[in-house]
N, C-alpha and C positions, 0 to 999 in steps of 0.2 A: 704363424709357423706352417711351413709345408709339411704336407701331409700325403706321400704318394698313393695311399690307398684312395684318396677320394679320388681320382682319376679314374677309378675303375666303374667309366660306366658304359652302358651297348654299345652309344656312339662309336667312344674312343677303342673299344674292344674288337669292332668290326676293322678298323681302318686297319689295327694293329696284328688283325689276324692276313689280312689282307696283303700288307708291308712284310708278312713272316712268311706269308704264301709264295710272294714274287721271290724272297732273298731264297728260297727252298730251289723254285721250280728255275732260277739262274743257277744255281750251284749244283742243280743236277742235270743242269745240260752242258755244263762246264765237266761234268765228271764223264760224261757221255763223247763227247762233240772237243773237248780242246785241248791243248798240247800238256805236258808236264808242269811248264811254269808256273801257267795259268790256273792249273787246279792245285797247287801248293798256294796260292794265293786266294782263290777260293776257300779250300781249308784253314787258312789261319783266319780266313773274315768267318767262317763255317765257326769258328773255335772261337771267335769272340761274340760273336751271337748267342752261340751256348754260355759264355758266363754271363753275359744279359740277359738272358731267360731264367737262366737260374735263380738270379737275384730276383729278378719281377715274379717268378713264381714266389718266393718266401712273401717278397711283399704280397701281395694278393693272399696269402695261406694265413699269414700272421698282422692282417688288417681286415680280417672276416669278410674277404671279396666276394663276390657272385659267384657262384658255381663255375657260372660259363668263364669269368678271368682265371681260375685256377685252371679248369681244365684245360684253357690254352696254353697258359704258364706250366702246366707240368707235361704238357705234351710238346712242347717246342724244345726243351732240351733235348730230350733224345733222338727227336726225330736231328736239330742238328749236331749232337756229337756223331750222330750214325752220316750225316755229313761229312763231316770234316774228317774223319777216319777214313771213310772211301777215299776222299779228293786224295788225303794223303798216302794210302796206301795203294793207288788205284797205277 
C-alpha cells in the first residue's frame, strides 16, 4: 500500500523545496518582466501549485512529517496563492 507520508525525507524535501523555489522565482519575474497573457498563465499554474501544497501539507500534518516537510508545506501555500493573485490581478 502507498503511503505518501514515507516520502518525507531530507533528500526528497531539499529537492522539493528547490523545485518550489524555481516555480516561485519564474512566477515572480513573470509578474515583473511579461505581458498579460503570460501572467494569467502563470497564475492558473501559480493556483494549481497552491492546491498541491495544500494537499501535501495535510499529508505531512496528518502522517506526523518532520517539522522541516510541514513547514514547507504550510508555507508554499500562501506564499503561492500570494502568487497567483498578483499574476492575476497585476
Amino acid at each position: 500500500m502507498f503511503r505518501p507520508e514515507t516520502t518525507l525525507n531530507g533528500r526528497a524535501l531539499r529537492r522539493e523545496a528547490i523545485q518550489l523555489g524555481v516555480i516561485a522565482v519564474a512566477s515572480l519575474a513573470v509578474l515583473v518582466f511579461a505581458g498579460r497573457i503570460v501572467q494569467v498563465i502563470a497564475g492558473v499554474v501559480d493556483g494549481f501549485v497552491f492546491v498541491m501544497t495544500s494537499i501535501a501539507a495535510v499529508v505531512a500534518w496528518r502522517g506526523g512529517g518532520r517539522g522541516a516537510s510541514i513547514a514547507l508545506y504550510a508555507a508554499a501555500p500562501a506564499v503561492f496563492l500570494t502568487l497567483a493573485l498578483a499574476n492575476f490581478l497585476a
